[in-house]
C-alpha positions in Angstrom: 65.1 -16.5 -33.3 62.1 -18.6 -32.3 59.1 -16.5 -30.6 58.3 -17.2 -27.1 55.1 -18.3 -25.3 55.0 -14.7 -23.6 54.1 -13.1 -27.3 51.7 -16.1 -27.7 51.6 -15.6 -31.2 47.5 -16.4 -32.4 47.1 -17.9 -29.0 44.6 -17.5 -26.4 44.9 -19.5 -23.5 46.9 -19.1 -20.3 49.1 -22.2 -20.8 50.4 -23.8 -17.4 52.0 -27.1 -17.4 53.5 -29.7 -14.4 55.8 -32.0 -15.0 54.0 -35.4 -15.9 55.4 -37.4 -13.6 57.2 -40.6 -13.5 54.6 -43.6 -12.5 57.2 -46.2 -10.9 55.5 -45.0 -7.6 52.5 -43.4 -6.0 53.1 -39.4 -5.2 54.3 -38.0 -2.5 54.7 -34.2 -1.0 56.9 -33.1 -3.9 54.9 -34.3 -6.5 51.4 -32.3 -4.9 53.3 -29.4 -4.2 54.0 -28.4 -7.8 50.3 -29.6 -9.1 48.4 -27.7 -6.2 50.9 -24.3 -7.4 49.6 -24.8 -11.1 46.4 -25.4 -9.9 46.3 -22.1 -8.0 47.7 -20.0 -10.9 45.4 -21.1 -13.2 42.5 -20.6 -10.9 43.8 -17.1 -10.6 43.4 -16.5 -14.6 40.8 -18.8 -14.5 38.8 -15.7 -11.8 40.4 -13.3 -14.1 38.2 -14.4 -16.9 40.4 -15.5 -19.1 40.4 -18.5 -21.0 43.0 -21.2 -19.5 44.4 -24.6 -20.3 46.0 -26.3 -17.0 48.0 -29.9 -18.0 49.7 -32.4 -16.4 50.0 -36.4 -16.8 52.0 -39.0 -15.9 55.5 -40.0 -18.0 55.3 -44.1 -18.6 58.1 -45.5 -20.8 61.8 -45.6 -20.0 64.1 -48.3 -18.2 62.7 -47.1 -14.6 59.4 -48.0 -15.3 60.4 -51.7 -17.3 62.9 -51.8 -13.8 59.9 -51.4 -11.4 57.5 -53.3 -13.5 59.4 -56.7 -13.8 60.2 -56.4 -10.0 56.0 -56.2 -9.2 55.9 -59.5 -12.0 53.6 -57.4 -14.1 53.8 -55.7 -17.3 54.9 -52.2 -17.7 51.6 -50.9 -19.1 50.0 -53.0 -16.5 51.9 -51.0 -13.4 51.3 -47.7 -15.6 47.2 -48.4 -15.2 47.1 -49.4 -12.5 49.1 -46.6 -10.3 47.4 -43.9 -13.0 44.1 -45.1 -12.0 44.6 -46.0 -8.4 47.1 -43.1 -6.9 48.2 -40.3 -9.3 44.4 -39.4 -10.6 43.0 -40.2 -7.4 45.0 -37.6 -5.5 44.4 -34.7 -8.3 40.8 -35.6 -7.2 40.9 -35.0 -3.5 43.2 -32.3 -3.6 40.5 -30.0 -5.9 43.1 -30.3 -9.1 41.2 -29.0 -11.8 43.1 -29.5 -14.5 42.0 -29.6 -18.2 43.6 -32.5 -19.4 45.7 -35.3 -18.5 48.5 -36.7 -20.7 49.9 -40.5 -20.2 52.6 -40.5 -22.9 51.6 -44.4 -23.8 48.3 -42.7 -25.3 47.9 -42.7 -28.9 46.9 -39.5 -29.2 51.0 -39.0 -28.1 53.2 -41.8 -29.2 51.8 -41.3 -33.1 53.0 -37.4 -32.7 56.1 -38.5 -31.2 57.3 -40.5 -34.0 56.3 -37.9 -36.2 57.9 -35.0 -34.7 61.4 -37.4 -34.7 60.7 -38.0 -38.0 60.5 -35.0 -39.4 64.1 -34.2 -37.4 65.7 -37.1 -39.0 64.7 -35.7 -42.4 65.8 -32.4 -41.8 69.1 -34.0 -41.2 69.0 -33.1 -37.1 69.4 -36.4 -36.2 72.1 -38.5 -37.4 73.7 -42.2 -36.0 76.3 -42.7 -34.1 77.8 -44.5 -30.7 78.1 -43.4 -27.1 79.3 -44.6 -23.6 78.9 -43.3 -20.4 78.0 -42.7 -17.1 74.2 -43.5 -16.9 71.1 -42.8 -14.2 68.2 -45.0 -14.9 66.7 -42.8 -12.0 67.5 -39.4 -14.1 66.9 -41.5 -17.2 70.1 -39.4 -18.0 73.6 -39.6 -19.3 75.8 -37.8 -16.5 79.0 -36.1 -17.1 82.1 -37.5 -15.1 82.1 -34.0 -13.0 78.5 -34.1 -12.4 78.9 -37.1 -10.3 79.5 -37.6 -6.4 81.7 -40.1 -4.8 80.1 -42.9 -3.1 80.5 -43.6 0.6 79.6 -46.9 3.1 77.9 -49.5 1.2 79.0 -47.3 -1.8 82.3 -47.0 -1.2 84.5 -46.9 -4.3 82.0 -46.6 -6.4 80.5 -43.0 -8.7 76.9 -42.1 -7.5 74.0 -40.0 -9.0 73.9 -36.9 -7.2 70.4 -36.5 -7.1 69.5 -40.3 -6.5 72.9 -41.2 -4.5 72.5 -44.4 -6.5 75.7 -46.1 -9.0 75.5 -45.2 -12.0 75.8 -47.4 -15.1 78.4 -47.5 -17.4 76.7 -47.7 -20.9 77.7 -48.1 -24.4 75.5 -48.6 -27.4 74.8 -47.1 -30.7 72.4 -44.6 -30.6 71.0 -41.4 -32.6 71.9 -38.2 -31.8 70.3 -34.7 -31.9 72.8 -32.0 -33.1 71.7 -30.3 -29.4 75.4 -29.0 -29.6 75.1 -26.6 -32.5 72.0 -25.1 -30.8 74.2 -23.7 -28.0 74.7 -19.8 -29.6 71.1 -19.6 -30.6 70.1 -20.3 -27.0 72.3 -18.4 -25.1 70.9 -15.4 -27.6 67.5 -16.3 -26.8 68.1 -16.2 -23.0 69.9 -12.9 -23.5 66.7 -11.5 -25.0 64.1 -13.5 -23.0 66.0 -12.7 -19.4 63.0 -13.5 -17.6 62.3 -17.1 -19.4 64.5 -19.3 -16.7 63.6 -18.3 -13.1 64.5 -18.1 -10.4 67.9 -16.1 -11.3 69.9 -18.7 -10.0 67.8 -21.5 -12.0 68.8 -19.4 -14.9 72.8 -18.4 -13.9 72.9 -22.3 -13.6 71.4 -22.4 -16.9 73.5 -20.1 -18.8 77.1 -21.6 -17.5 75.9 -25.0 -18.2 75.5 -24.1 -21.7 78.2 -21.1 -21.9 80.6 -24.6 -21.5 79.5 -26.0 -24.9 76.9 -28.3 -25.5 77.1 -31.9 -26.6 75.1 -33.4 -29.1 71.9 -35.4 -27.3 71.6 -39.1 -27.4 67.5 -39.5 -28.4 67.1 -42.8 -29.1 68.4 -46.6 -26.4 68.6 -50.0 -27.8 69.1 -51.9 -24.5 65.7 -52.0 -23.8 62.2 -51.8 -25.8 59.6 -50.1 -23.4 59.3 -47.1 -25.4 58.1 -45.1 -28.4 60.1 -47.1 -31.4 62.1 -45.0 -33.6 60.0 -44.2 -36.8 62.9 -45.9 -39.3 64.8 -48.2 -36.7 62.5 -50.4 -34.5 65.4 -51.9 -33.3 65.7 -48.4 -31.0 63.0 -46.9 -28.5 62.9 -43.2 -28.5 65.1 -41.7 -25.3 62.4 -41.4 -22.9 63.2 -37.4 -21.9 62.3 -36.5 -25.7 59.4 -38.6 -25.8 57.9 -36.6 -22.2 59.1 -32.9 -23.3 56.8 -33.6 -26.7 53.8 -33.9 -24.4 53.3 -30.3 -24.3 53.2 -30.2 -27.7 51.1 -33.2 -28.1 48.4 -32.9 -25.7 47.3 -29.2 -27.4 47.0 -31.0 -31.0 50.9 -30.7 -32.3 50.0 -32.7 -35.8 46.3 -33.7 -34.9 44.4 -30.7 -34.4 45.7 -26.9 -35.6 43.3 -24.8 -34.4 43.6 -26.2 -30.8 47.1 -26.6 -31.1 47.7 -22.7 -32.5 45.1 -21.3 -29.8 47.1 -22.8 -26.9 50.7 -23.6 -27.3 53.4 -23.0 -26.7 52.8 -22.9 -22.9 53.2 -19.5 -20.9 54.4 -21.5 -17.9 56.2 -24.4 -17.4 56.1 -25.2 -14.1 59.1 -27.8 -12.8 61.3 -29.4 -10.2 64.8 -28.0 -10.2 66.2 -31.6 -11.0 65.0 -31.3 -14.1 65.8 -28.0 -15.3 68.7 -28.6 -18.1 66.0 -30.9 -19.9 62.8 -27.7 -19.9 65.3 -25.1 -20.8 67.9 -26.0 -22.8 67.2 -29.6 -24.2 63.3 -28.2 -24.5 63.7 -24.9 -26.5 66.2 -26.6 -28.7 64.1 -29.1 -30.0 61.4 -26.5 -30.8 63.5 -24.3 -32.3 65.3 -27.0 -34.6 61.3 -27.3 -35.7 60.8 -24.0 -35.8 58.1 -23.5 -33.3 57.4 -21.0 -31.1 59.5 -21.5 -27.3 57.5 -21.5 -24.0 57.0 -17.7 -21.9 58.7 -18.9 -18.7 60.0 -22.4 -17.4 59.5 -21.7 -13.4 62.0 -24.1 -11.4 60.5 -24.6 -7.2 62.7 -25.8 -4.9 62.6 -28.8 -3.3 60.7 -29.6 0.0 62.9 -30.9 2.9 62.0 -32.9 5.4 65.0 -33.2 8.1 67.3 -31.6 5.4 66.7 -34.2 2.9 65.3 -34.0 -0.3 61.5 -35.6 -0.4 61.6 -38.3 -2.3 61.1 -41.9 -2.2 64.4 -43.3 -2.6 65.7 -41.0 0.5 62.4 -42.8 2.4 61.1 -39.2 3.5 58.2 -39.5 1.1 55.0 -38.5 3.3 51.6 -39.4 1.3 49.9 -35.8 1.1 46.5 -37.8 2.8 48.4 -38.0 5.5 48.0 -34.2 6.0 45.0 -33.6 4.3 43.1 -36.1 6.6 44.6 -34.0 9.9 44.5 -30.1 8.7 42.1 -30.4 5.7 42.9 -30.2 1.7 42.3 -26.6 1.5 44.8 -25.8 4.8 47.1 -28.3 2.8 46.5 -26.2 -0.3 47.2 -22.8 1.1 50.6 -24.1 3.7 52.7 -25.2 1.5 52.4 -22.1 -0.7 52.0 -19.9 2.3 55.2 -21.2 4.1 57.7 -21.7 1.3 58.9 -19.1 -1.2 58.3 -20.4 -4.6 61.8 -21.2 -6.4 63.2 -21.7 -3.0 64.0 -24.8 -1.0 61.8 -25.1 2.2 61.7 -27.6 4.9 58.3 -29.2 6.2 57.4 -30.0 9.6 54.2 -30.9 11.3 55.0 -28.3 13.8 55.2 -25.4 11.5 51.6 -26.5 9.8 49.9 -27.2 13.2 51.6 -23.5 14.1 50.4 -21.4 11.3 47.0 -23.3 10.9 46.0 -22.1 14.3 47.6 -18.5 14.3 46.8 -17.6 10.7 43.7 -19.9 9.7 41.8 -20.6 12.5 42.1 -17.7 14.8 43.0 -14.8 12.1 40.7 -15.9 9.6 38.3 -18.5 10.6 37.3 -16.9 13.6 37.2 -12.8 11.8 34.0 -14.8 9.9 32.7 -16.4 12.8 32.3 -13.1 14.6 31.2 -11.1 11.8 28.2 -13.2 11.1 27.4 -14.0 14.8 27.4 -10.0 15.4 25.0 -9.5 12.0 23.0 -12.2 13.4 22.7 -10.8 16.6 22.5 -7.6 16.4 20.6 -7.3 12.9 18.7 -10.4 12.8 21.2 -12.0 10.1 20.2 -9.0 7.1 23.6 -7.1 6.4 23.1 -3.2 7.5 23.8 -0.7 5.4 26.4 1.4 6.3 25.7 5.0 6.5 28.1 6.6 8.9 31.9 5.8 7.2 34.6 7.9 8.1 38.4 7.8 8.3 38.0 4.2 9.9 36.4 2.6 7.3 38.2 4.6 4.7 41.5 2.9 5.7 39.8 -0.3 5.3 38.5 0.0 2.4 42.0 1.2 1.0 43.7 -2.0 2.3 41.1 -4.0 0.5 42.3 -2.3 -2.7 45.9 -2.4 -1.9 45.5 -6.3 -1.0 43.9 -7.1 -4.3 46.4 -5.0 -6.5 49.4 -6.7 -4.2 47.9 -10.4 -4.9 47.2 -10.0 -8.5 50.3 -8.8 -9.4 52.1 -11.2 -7.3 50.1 -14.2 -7.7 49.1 -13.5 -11.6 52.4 -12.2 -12.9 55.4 -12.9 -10.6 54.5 -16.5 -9.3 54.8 -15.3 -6.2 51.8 -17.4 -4.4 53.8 -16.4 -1.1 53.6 -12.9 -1.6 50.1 -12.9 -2.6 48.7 -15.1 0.2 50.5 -13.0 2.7 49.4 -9.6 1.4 45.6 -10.8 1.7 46.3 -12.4 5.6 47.8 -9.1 5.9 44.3 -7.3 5.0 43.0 -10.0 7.6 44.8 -8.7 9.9 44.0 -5.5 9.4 40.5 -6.3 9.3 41.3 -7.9 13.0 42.8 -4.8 14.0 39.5 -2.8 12.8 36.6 -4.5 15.1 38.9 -4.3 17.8 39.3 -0.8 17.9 35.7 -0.3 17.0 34.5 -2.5 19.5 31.0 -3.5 17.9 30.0 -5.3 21.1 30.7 -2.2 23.0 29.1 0.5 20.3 25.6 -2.1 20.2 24.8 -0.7 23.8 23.9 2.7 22.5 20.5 2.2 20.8 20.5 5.8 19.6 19.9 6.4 15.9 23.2 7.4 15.4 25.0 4.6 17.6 22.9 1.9 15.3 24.1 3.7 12.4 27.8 3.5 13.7 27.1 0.0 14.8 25.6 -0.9 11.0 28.8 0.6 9.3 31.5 -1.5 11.3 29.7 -4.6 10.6 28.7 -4.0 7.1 32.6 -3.1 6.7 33.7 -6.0 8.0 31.3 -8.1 5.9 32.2 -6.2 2.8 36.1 -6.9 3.4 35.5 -10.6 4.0 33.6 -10.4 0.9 36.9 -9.1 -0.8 38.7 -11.6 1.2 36.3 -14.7 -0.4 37.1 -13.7 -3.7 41.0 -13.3 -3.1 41.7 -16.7 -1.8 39.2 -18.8 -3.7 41.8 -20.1 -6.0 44.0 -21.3 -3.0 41.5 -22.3 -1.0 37.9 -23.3 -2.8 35.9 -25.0 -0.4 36.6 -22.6 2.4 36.0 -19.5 -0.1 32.7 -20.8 -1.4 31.5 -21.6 2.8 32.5 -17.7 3.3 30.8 -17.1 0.5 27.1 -18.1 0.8 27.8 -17.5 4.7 27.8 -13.9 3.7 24.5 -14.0 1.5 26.7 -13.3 -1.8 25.8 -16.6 -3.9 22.3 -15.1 -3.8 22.4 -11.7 -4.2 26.1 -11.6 -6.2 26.1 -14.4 -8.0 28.8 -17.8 -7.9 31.8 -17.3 -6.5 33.7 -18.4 -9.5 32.1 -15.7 -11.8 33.9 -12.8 -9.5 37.0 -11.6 -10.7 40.1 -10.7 -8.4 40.7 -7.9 -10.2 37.5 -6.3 -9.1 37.9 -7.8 -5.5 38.7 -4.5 -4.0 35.9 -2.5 -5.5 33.7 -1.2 -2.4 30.2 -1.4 -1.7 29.5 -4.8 -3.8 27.9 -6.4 -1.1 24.3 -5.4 -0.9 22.9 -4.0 2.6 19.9 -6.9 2.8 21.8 -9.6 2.3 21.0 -13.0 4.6 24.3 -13.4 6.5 24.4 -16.3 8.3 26.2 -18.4 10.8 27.9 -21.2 9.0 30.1 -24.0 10.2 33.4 -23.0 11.4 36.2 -22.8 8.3 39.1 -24.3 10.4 38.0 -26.1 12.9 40.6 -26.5 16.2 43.2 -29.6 15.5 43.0 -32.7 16.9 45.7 -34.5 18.6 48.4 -35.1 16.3 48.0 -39.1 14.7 50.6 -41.7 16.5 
């Protein structure tokens, strides 16, 4: 049986992967949502220390993209620069993406691999000729079984629709090649047996397991209706099927056939992180081809939901596709980063509104945490002149802090790190927030600065320099979710000077006590989340 990304065989990076994503329009919500959750859980390993390897890209050939191109009167490579350069890389940019690399499967560096990998199939006899009709998607860029389709309604009427795209689907027949996918159908139910945790959520991988529990058929890899592809190494009269051509790119863009050291140090990838709509082709069409080659399989393939905006799937054909500028310009890109992650359980479906964002910014950024920092420093500044106190007179109070810290770092690691959780994690450190919240108010600093006696300065000194020291915690926790605001907490508090940057801190270490140095310059800084303006007409 074919080893899996979680024994990483030789390999040393944390391997995360989106989707690349289909250029025949700019992104929208769903698109960001994915990227932004990858971005955060490599930043996590990333503040771990560990060494990391974040991809995505975009996916450019296939009958959608010629469809698209010819309707704009331009090539399809044209269209592919141009909405590469202009929208998809653009929007990695403002939303703080930081991926390592970015893979556009018309790249050399991926079409020469391509044809090799199907090449060395066809000579290990995987991949033999024959013909097929059926029901086709050019949305899916996907044969459909009969039973998978939906009856069409209106405009429709009489006619079998996509269920994903609620678009006619095409009745194709050509001679293809096919990949004996159906003889790999024992090998991977074994291999899901023994990997239970490789498909999640459990009902991505219930799904998963009937699908294939049914029998397989053998895969259709290669189209000879149309020539914007990667031509088949032997028969340039056939383009390879796009969805084999876009899986390889986690293979290509580590050094599959170019570079082995790279290539055995990073793949196969720990986490794949997908759509739901496109979970058949990561875990069963996926894993097959690797194992026919005998490579190593991928740790996990991590399905999300999809985001709903007045119960319909975001997308652009269902005209609910909101540009994620149009949030970040309102709340900010590090609210934006933190909401969607904050309000939706990853591997669930979860509806958006500008209600719930304008709700929970306010409540949870802006009053819970922004303004816990804004007192903290104003108090240090008032009181101690802006240098952090040292705190000399902890008791039971400060204890329990200083436990929730712990508890909250322990909590989001695990959560965050391990489980994918990014719900769970963010909530456990707003929890400590809270807590935090909960902490001054009892204490009532303003209230305990009135007693200039040695001991009521000293009491006065520990609640502040405890409350400083948790938001400390606090910077370090949420930096990969939320960067900008992080590193304004951070040098706020004095800690790029006396600790060092934020980005050499690791989370695991977040709840130690004490870090923060009595001395330190706290001071003032502008205000994390500042109040909302009127919604935009």
């Amino acid at each position: 049986m074919a080893a899996t990304g979680s024994e990483k065989q030789g390999a040393t990076a944390y391997y995360v992967s989106t989707p690349i994503y289909y250029v025949n329009d700019a992104p929208h919500l769903g698109h960001a949502y994915t990227t932004v959750a990858g971005d955060v859980l490599t930043r996590w390993h990333r503040q771990r220390g560990e060494k990391v390897w974040y991809l995505t890209g975009t996916d450019e050939h296939g009958q959608k993209i010629m469809r698209t191109a010819e309707a704009n009167n331009v090539t399809p490579q044209a269209w592919c620069d141009k909405l590469v350069e202009e929208a998809w890389k653009p929007l990695w940019e403002h939303l703080n993406i930081a991926n390592d690399d970015f893979i556009r499967t018309t790249e050399k560096r991926h079409t020469d691999r391509v044809q090799e990998f199907v090449q060395d199939l066809y000579d290990k006899g995987e991949i033999y000729k024959g013909g097929y009709e059926g029901p086709y998607c050019v949305g899916c860029e996907e044969y459909k079984l009969p039973g998978d389709l939906i009856d069409g309604e209106g405009e429709f009427a009489g006619q079998k629709l996509c269920p994903i795209h609620k678009k006619p689907v095409e009745l194709l027949k050509e001679e293809n090649y096919f990949f004996k996918l159906s003889e790999y159908g024992p090998k991977l139910l074994e291999f899901y047996a023994a990997n239970p945790d490789f498909i999640q959520p459990e009902s991505a991988r219930n799904e998963v397991v009937n699908f294939v529990e049914q029998g397989l058929q053998d895969l259709s890899i290669s189209r000879s209706t149309f020539d914007w592809g990667v031509p088949v190494p032997w028969d340039d009269k056939h383009v390879i099927y796009v969805w084999v051509d876009a899986l390889l790119n986690y293979a290509t863009a580590v050094g599959y056939g170019a570079n082995q050291e790279k290539f055995d140090g990073t793949f196969p990838a720990n986490v794949h992180l997908i759509g739901k709509d496109i979970l058949r082709f990561h875990s069963v069409i996926w894993p097959a081809m690797l194992m026919a080659q005998g490579l190593p399989l991928p740790g996990k393939v991590v399905a999300n939901g999809w985001l709903m905006v007045g119960g319909e799937k975001m997308s652009k054909s269902n005209l609910t596709g909101i540009k994620p500028q149009d949030l970040t310009s309102h709340f900010g890109v590090d609210a934006y980063r933190w909401y969607f992650l904050r309000a939706i359980a990853y591997g669930s479906d979860g509806s958006f509104s500008w209600e719930d964002f304008s709700a929970r910014y306010t409540s949870e950024l802006a009053n819970d945490y922004g303004n816990l920092a804004s007192r903290v420093a104003a108090m240090v500044g008032k009181y101690f002149g802006g240098a952090l106190p040292e705190a000399t007179a902890a008791g039971d109070a400060e204890l329990a802090v200083r436990e929730g810290l712990a508890k909250a770092v322990a909590t989001a690691d695990r959560k965050i790190g391990e489980e994918l959780d990014f719900q769970g994690g963010i909530l456990a450190v707003f929890d400590f927030v809270k807590q935090v919240n909960g902490y001054i108010t009892e204490q009532e600093p303003w209230k305990v600065a009135k007693d200039t006696s040695p001991e009521g300065r000293a009491r006065l000194a520990t609640v502040l320099y405890t409350a400083a020291e948790s938001l400390r915690g606090v910077a370090v926790l949420l930096h990969p979710v939320m960067p900008e605001t992080s590193q304004k907490l951070w040098e706020s508090l004095g800690a790029e000077e006396s600790l060092g940057s934020l980005a050499g801190q690791r989370v695991q270490d977040a709840g130690a006590w004490g870090v923060l140095p009595a001395g330190a310059t706290v001071t003032k800084g502008a205000v994390l989340f500042p109040r909302l303006e009127e919604k935009p007409a």
